[in-house]
Structure formats: structure tokens, C-alpha cells
C-alpha positions in Angstrom: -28.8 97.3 19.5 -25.4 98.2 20.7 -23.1 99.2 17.8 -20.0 97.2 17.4 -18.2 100.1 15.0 -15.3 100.8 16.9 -14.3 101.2 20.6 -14.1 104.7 21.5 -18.1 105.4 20.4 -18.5 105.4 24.0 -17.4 108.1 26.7 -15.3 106.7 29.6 -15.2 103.8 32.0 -16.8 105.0 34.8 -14.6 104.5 37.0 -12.3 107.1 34.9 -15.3 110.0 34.7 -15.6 109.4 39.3 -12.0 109.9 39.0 -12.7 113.1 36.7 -15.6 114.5 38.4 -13.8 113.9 41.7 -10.5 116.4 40.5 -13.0 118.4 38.4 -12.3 121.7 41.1 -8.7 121.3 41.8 -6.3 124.0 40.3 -2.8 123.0 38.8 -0.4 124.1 36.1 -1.0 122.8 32.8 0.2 121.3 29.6 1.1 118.5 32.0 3.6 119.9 33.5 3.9 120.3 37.5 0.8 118.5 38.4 0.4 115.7 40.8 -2.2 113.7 38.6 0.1 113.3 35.7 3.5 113.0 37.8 1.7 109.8 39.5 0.5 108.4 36.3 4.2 108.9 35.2 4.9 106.7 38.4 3.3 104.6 38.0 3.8 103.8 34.2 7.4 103.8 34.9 6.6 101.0 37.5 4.4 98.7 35.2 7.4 98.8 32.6 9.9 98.3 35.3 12.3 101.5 34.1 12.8 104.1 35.8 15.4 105.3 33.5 12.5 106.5 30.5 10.5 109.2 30.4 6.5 109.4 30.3 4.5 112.1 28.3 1.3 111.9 27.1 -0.5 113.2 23.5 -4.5 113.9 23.1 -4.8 111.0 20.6 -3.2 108.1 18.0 -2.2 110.5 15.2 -0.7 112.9 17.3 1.2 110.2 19.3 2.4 109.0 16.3 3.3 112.2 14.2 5.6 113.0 17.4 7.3 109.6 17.8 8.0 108.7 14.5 9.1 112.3 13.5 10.7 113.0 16.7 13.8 110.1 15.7 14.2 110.8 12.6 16.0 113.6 10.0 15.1 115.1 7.4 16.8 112.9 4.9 15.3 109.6 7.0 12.9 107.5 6.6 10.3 104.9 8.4 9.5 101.2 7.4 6.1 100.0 7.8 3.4 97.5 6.6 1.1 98.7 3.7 -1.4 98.9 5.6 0.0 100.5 8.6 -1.9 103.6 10.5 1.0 106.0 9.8 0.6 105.0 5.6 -2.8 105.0 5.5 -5.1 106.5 8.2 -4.0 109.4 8.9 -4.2 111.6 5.9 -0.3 111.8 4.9 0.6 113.1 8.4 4.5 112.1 8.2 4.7 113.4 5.0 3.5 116.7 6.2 6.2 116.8 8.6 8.9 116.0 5.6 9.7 112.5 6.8 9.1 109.7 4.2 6.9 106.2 5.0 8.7 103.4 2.9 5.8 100.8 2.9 6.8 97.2 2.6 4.1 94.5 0.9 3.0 92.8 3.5 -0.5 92.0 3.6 -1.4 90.4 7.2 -0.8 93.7 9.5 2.4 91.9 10.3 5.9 93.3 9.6 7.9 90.7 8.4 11.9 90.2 8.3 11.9 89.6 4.7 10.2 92.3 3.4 11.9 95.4 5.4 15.0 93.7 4.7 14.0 94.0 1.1 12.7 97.7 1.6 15.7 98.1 3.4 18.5 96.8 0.8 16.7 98.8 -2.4 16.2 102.3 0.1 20.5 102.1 0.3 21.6 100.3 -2.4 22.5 104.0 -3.9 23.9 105.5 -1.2 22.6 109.0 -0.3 20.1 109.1 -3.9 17.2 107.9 -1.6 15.9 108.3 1.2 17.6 106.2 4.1 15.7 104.3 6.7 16.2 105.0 10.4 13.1 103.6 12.4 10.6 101.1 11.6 7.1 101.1 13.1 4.8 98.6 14.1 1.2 98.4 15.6 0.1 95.7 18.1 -2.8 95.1 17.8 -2.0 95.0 13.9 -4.6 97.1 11.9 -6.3 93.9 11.2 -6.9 92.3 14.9 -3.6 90.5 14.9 -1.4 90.2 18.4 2.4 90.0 18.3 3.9 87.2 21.0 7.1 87.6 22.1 9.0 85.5 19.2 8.2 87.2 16.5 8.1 90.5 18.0 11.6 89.9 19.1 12.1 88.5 15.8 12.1 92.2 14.6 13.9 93.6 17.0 16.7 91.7 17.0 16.8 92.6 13.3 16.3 96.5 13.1 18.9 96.4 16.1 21.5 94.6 13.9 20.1 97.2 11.1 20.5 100.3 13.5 17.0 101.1 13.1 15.0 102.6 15.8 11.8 101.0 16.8 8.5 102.4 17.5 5.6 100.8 18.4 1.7 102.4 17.6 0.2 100.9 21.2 -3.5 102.4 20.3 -4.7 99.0 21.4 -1.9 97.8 23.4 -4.4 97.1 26.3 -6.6 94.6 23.4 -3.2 93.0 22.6 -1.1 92.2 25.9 -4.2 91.0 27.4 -4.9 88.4 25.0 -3.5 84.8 25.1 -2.2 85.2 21.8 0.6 87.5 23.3 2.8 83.9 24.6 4.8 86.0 26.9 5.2 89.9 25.6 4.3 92.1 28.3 4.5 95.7 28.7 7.9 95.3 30.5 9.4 94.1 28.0 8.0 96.3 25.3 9.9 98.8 27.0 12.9 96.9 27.2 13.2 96.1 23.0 11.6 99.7 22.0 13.2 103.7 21.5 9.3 104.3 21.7 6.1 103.7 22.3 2.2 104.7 23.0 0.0 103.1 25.3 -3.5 103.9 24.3 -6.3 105.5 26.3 -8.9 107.1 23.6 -9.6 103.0 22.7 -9.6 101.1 26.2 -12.2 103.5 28.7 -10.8 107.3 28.8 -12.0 110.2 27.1 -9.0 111.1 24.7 -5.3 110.4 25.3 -2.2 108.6 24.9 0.9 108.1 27.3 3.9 107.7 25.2 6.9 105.8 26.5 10.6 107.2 25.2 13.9 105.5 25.8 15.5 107.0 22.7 17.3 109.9 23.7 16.4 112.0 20.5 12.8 111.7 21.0 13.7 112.4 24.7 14.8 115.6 23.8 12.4 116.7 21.0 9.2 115.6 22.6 8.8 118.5 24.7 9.4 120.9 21.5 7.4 118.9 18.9 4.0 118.2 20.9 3.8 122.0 21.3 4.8 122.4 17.6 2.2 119.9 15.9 -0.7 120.7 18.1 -0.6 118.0 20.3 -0.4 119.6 24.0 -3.2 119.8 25.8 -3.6 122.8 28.1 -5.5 121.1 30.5 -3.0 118.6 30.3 -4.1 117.3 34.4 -7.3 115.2 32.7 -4.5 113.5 30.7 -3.0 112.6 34.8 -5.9 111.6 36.2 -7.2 109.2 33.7 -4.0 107.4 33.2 -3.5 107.4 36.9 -6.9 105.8 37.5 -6.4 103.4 34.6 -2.8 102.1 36.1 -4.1 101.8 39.7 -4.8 98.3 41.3 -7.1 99.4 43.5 -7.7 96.2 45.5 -7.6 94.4 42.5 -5.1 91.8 41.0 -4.2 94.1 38.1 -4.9 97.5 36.9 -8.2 98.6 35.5 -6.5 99.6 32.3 -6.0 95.8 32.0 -9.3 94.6 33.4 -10.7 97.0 30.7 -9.5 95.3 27.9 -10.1 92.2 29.0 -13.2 93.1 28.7 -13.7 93.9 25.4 -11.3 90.8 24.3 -13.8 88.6 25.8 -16.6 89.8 24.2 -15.0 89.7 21.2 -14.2 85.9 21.3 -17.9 85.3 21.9 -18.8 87.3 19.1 -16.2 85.2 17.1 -17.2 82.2 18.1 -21.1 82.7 17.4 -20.7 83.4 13.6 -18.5 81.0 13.0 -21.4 78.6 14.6 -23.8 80.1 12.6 -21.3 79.3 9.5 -20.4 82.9 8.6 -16.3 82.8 7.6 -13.8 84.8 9.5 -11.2 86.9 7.6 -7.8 85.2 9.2 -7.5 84.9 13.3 -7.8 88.2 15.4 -7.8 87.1 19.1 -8.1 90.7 20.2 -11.2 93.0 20.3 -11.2 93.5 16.2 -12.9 90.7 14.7 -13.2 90.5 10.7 -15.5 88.8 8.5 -16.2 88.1 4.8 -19.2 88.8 3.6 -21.4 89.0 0.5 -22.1 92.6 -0.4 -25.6 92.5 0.2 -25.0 91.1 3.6 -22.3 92.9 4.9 -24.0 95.9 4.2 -27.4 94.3 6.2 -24.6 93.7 9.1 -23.3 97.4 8.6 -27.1 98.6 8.9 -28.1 96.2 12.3 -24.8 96.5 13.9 -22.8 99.6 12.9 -19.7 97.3 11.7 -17.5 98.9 9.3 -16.8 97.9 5.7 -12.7 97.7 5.3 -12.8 97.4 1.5 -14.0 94.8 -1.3 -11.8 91.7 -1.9 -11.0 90.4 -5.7 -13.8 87.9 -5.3 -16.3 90.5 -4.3 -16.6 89.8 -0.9 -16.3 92.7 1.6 -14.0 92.4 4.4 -15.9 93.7 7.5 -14.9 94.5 10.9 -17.0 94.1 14.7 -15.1 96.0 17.2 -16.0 95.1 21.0 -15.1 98.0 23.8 -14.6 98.7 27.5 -18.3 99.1 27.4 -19.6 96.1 25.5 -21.4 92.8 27.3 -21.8 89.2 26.7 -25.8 90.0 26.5 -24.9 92.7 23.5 -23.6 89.8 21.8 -25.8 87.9 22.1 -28.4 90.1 20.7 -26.5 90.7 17.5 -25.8 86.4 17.2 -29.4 86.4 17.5 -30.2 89.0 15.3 -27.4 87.5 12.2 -29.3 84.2 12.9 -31.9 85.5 10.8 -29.9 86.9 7.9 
């Protein structure tokens, strides 16, 4: 049976290797720099968020994306708001604090960054003045870390506040392809992502390339430290061209109505519904509404861990009642008749 772990267990889309395999002799410059493959992926990123006035650079994965972004607007005595659970607080092994910034973690439980609570973290973090650190960014994922989508009001919502705030924005777009292709987006789109943010990542490594993220910067600090801090942190790739070519090839129409990057996460969104909608037929109880290519379950122990065995799905973490939360994750690479197998399978639990 396919594994529905995560969504980079698999290599590329194909069409991204033929576009690989096809450049695989060409010689160019690297670290991104002076090459035609990653000059028209900057093209034509520029054109999908309809700016021509932000630059485009490109990391080898999430954390590195992230380490840059988040570090890259703030000083020493700053510090970024995030959810509890967000990547930069939890999955990536104290990575900002490494770099001497400080995550100021707010209580929210859904994935969701909510008004009320970084205004709270906000009001205690300068109610002494310069005693604590200050807050100068906050940072948000879409899709949230539990399957959730941001629409347009309440990302907006946000905005509108760390702008009155003065606070930067940056937005973790690991699976920004899952998120703006889903329904539940009412209306955000990349363009306008681009319009609201200082920063953010639009994620390869999880919709159909090898490895990499593009990275999206408005905010003149980062626009000026990028360049220096990549290098620094170990995030430049030498053969920085594969980074071109597969964001190129992603961004292309190609005789189609949209980009493959798109079509590819449509893909997996789809799959994901099905999958959704089969165990909730066969009565198992879904953990809150994901409408992206996470889905999460609650399960008995023994059970989740028979799903974790026939299906590869990851155990998040045990709730007070005992139930474990556990997560499906549909990719690029997934089909309707994969699901179909595991539905029939979990029929027999």
C-alpha cells in the first residue's frame, strides 16, 4: 500500500525530473546567481504575484527558508510572534534561537494566529519597556501545521493588525500550493499574499520537486541580508541552477490553464477530500476541518497505531482522553485508487 506519511516521501513530479534530466549537461555559474533557469523562474514568480518591484531567491528547504526570513527582519533585541505550535517553535530543533532571535509563542491551539492572543503576547512583551524582548515580526504558516487554510478575511484580519502594530509579516508557504488551491482559501491568492506580506516561501520540497524553496521579499531589510545570511546559515546551494529549473517548470503553463505547480496540488487536495470523506463514512471522527492535503483523525491507541502500521500515518501526540491525534498526508504522487485501497483496508479495522 502507498504510504500516506507525508508528501515529500516521493522524488519529483515527472514532469520536473524531464525538466532536470533535460538541463542535466548545461554549464552555468552557481549559487543561483547568473543562470538562465533561475532568472526565469524569478520571472516568472514575479509575474504570478503581479510585482515586479520584489525580489525572488530560493533556499534548499523549510527550515532554512525560515531561519533566513524570520532572522533576516529582525535585531538582536527582537522578537517573533507565533502559534504554539508553529514550525519555527516546534519543529525545527530551536533554530531562531540559535541565531539569538527570540520566538514569543501565543496560546493558540487551532494552527491559527489569532488577534487576541498576539495582541495579548504583544501588550505583556512591552509593557516594560526595553526589560524584554520586543516584538517586530509575526509569522504564520498556511497551510497551518494542523491542515487548516487561511481565506482572505481572516488573513487580512492579521495584517491589518501587525500593520497598525508595526510588525513585519512573514508567511512559512511550505504548503502554500495545498492551501491557495483549496476552496477554503474564499479569495487569497498568491497575488495578494504578496501584496499584505515583508516575506514569504513558496514551497517546492512538499508539492513535486526534489528540495527547495523560492522565497518572496518585499521588506527591504530582508532584501538586503538575504544574500549574506543564506551563505552564512548554510542555506546556498552551489548548484543553485536545479533550484531554476524546477521552479521554472513548476510556474510554466505549458498549454495548460494554470501552472503545474498548481495542478500539483490540486492533486493531492483532492485525494485528500476522498480520503476524508471515506472515514468519516466508515464512522471514524476527524480532528477539526482540514480542507488541504493534511487530514487528522482521532483514534484509539490500539488503532491508530494499526493505521500507523497499514498506512505509514504519523502519530502527532496523545490527547487528555487518550485518543491519539493522527495525521494522512496525500502528495503530488497520490491517486484516487491509493485511497481507495487504504478505505478498503480501514473497513476492516
Amino acid at each position: 500500500m502507498r504510504m500516506f506519511r507525508n508528501d515529500y516521501s516521493e522524488g519529483a513530479a515527472p514532469e520536473i525530473l524531464e525538466a532536470l534530466v533535460a538541463t542535466n549537461d548545461e554549464q552555468h555559474p552557481g549559487y543561483t546567481e547568473g543562470d538562465p533557469h533561475c532568472e526565469r523562474a524569478r520571472e516568472l514568480i514575479r509575474e504570478a504575484c503581479g510585482r515586479d518591484d520584489v525580489d525572488v531567491e530560493f533556499c534548499i528547504g523549510g527550515t532554512s527558508a525560515n531561519i533566513v526570513g524570520v532572522t533576516g527582519m529582525l535585531r538582536d533585541w527582537e522578537g517573533v510572534i507565533c502559534t504554539r505550535d508553529g514550525h519555527i517553535n516546534v519543529h525545527e530543533t530551536g533554530a531562531i534561537a540559535a541565531c539569538g532571535r527570540t520566538v514569543l509563542a501565543t496560546r493558540d491551539a487551532d494552527g491559527f494566529l489569532s488577534l487576541e492572543e498576539a495582541e495579548r503576547v504583544r501588550r505583556f512583551q512591552t509593557g516594560t519597556g526595553r526589560h524584554m524582548t520586543r516584538p517586530a515580526a509575526i509569522y504564520i504558516s498556511n497551510t497551518t501545521e494542523l491542515g487548516g487554510v487561511w481565506d482572505r478575511e481572516r488573513f487580512d484580519a492579521i495584517c491589518d493588525w501587525a500593520d497598525s502594530c508595526g510588525l513585519k509579516i512573514f508567511l512559512d508557504g511550505a504548503r502554500l500550493g495545498s492551501a491557495l488551491a483549496s476552496p477554503a482559501a474564499k479569495g487569497l491568492t498568491l497575488g495578494h499574499i504578496a501584496k499584505r506580506t515583508s516575506a514569504f516561501s513558496i514551497g517546492g520540497t512538499k508539492n513535486g520537486m526534489l528540495f527547495g524553496e523560492a522565497m518572496v521579499i518585499a521588506d527591504p531589510d530582508l532584501k538586503e541580508s538575504f544574500p549574506y545570511l543564506v551563505k552564512e546559515r548554510g542555506g546556498l546551494l552551489a548548484k543553485g541552477r536545479l533550484l531554476g529549473v524546477q521552479f521554472a517548470r513548476a510556474f510554466e503553463k505549458d498549454g495548460h490553464d494554470e501552472a503545474l505547480y498548481w495542478r500539483l496540488a490540486r492533486t493531492a487536495n483532492e485525494c485528500a477530500a476522498h480520503l476524508r470523506e471515506g472515514l468519516i463514512a466508515l464512522g471514524f471522527e476527524p480532528a477539526g476541518d482540514a480542507p488541504s492535503n493534511q487530514q487528522f483523525f482521532l483514534f484509539e491507541p490500539t488503532l491508530a497505531e494499526r493505521f500507523a502500521e497499514l498506512a505509514g500515518c504519523e502519530i502527532f501526540e496523545s490527547r487528555p482522553d487518550g485518543r491519539q491525534l493522527t495525521r494522512f498526508v496525500c502528495s503530488w504522487a497520490t491517486r484516487l485508487d491509493d485511497v481507495e485501497e487504504l478505505l478498503a483496508s480501514a473497513a476492516t479495522l
